[in-house]
C-alpha positions as CSV (number, residue, x, y, z in Angstrom):
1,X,-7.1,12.6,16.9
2,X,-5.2,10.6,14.2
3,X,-7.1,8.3,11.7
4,X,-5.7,4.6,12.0
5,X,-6.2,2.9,8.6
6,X,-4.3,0.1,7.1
7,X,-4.1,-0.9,3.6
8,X,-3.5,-4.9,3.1
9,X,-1.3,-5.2,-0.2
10,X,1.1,-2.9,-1.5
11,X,0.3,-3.1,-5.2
12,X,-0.8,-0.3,-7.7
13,X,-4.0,0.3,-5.8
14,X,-2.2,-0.2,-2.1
15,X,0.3,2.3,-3.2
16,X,-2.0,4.8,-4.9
17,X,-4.5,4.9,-2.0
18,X,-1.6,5.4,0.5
19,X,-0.4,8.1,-1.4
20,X,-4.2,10.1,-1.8
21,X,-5.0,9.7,2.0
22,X,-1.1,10.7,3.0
23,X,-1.6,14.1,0.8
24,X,-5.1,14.1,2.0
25,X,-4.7,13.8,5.8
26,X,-1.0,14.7,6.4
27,X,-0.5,14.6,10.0
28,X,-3.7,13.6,11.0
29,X,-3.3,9.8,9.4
30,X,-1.5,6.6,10.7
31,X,-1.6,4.4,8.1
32,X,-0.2,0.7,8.1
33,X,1.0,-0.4,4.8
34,X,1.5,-4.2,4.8
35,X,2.6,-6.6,1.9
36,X,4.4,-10.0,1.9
37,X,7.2,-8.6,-0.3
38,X,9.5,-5.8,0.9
39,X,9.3,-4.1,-2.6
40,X,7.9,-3.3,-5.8
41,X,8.1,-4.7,-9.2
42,X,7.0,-2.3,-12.1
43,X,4.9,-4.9,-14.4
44,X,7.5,-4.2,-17.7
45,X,10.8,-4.0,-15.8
46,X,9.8,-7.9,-14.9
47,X,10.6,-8.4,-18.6
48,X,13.8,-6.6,-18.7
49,X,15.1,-9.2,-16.2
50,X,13.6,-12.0,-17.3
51,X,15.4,-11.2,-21.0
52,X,19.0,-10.3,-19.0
53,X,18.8,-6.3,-19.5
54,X,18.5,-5.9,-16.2
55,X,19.7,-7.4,-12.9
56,X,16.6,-7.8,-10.2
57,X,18.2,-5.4,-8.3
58,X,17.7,-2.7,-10.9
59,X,14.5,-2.7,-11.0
60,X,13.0,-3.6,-7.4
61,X,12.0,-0.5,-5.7
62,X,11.8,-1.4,-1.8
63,X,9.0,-0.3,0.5
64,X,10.9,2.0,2.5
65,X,12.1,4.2,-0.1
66,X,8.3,5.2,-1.3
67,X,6.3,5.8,1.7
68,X,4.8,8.8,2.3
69,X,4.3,11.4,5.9
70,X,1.9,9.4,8.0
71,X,2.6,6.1,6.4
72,X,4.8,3.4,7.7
73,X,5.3,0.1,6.0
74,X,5.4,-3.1,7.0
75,X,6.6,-6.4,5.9
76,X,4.5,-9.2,7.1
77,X,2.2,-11.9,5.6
78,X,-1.5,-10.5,5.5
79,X,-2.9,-13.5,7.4
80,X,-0.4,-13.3,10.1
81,X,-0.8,-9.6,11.0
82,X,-2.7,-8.3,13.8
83,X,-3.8,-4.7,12.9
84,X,-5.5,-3.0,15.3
85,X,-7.0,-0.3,13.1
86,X,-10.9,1.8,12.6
87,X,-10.6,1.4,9.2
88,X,-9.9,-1.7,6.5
89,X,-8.8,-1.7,2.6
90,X,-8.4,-4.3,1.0
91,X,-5.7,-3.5,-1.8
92,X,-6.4,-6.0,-3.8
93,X,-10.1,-4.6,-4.6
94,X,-9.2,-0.8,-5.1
95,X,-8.9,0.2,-8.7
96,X,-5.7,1.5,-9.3
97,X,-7.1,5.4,-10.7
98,X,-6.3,9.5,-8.7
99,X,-10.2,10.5,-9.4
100,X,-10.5,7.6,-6.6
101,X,-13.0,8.3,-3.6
102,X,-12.8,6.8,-0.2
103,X,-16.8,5.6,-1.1
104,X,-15.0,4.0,-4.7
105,X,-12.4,1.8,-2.8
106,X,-14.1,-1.1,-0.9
107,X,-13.6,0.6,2.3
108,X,-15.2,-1.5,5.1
109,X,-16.2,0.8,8.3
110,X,-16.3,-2.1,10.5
111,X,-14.2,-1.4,14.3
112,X,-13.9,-5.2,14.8
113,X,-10.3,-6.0,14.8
């Protein structure tokens, strides 16, 4: 039986947690990933575009090219998605660290959809 988590947010700590419960669970995890954007900006590279280095395209790094086995992504607006899942993180609260526990990250246990 497959765990059914999804991650709201697909920040450092979205994509960090993904990452430890992919390696973690392998085949035996289904995890949601949903953000409002459909990819990531590295926090310096925003300067390198916002000074002409760079063009946006350089340094946005979509979605779909870093997910991991288990983990699909989707691109939706957090308020407007319906995730059935057993288990909720909220990105936005997980710190952003690999020594990271499930008990660290804000996990909520609830069922209730």
């Amino acid at each position: 039986m497959k765990l059914h988590v999804t991650v709201l947010g697909a920040g450092f700590g979205g994509l960090e947690l993904s990452t430890l419960l992919s390696e973690a669970l392998g085949d035996q995890l289904e995890l949601t990933l949903i953000d409002q954007n459909d990819a990531f900006f590295f926090g310096f590279s925003k300067l390198d575009v916002l000074f002409g280095k760079k063009p946006a395209g350089a340094v946005k790094i979509p979605y779909q090219t870093i997910v991991k086995p288990g983990v699909i992504f989707r691109n939706s607006d957090w308020l407007g998605a319906q995730c059935a899942a057993t288990l909720r993180i909220f990105a936005s609260r997980i710190p952003a660290r690999s020594t990271a526990r499930p008990t660290d990250l804000g996990i909520d246990f609830g069922t209730e959809v």
